[in-house]
N, C-alpha and C positions, 0 to 999 in steps of 0.2 A: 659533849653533844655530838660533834663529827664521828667521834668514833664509835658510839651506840646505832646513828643511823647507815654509816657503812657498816657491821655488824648484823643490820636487820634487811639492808642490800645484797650481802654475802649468802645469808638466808635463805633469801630468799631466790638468788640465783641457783643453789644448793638443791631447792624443793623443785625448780624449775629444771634444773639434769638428771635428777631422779625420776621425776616425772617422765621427762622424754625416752633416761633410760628405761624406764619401764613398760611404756608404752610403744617401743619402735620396734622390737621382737614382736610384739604381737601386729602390727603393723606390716613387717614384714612376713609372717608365718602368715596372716590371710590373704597377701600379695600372691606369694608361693602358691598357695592352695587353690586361689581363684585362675591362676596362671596356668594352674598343671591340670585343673579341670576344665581350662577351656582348650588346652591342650589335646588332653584328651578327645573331650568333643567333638572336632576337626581331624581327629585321628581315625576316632569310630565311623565319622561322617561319610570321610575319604572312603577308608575299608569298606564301606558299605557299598557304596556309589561304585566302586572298583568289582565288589564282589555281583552286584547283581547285572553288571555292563557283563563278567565273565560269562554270568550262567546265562541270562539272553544269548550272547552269543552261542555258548554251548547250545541251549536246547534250541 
């Protein structure tokens, strides 16, 4: 009897690391992605704000 329901505790702690391993790359690859497009964003923001302070001053 112990040994059937440690057996169905091992189980299921089993489905529960698969699980996570399976879903923490994608977890992480939309971290990544949301990170490097808000990255971005603030990149192009800057360059922009940089770029049109340049040409006001220019012209």
């Amino acid at each position: 009897m112990y040994h059937g329901s440690y057996e169905s505790v091992f189980d299921a702690t089993e489905i529960f690391f698969i699980s996570v391993h399976m879903l923490f790359p994608t977890f992480v690859a939309c971290a990544h992605v949301s990170m490097m497009t808000f990255l971005l964003a603030v990149n192009s923001y800057v360059l922009w704000t940089t770029f049109c302070a340049f040409f006001k001053t220019t012209i």
